[in-house]
C-alpha positions as semicolon CSV with decimal commas, in nm:
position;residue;x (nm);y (nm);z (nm)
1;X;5,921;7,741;15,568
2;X;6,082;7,730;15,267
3;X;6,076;8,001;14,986
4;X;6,156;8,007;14,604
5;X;6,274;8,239;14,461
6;X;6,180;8,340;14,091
7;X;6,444;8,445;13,822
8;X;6,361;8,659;13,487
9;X;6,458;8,452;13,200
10;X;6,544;8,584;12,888
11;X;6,250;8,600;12,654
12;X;6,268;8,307;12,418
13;X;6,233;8,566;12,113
14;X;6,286;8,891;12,008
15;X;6,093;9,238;11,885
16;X;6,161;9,460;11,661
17;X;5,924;9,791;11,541
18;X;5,869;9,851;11,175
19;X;5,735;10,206;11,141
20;X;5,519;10,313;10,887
21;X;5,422;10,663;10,847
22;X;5,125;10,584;10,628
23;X;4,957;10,436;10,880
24;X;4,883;10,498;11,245
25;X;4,935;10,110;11,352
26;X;5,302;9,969;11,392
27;X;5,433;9,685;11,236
28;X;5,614;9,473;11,497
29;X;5,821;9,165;11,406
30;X;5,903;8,860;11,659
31;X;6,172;8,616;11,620
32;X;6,241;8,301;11,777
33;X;6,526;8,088;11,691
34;X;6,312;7,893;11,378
35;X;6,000;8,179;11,287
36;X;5,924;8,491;11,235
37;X;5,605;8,645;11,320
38;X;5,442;8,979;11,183
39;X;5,179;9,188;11,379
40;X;4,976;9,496;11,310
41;X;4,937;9,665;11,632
42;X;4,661;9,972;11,648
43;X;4,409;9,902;11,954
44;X;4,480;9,523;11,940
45;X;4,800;9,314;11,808
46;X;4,713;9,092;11,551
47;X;4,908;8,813;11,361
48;X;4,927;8,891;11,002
49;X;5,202;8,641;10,886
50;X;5,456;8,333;11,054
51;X;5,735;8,254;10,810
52;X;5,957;7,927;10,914
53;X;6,349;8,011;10,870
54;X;6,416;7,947;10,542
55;X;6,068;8,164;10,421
56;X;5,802;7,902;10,420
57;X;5,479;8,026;10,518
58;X;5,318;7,924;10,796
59;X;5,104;8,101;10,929
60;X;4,815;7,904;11,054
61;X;4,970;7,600;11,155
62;X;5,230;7,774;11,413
63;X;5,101;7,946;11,711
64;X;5,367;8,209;11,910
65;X;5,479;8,080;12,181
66;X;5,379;8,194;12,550
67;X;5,350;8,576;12,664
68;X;5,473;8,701;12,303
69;X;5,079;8,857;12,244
70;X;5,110;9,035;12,580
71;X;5,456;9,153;12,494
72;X;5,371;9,260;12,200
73;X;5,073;9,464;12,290
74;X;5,319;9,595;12,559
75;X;5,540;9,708;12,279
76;X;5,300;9,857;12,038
């Protein structure tokens, strides 16, 4: 019988908390190696804003990549 074993990977982005105290919900920012993603997290995360490296918008035609909503939620 043969087993596998399963290795943590390093996430393929990072976060980073943006505190504001005007406002119960946190501002958390992901990066991966080309975007930039801002949330507002309160009860739910939700994408505000996806900038491309060099500050294009585009938000709408770049979805984050796998697990970041449930790590974000995790971090908010």
């Amino acid at each position: 019988m043969a087993t596998s074993m399963r290795t943590q990977h390093a996430a393929p982005f990072t976060i980073s908390e943006a505190d504001s105290d005007a406002s119960p919900e946190t501002g958390i920012v992901t990066r991966t190696k080309r975007y930039t993603f801002y949330w507002l997290v309160g009860e739910e995360p939700i994408l505000l804003t996806v900038k491309d490296y060099d500050g294009t918008n585009v938000t709408g035609e770049v979805d984050p990549p796998d697990s970041m909503l449930e790590r974000v939620a995790q971090a908010g």
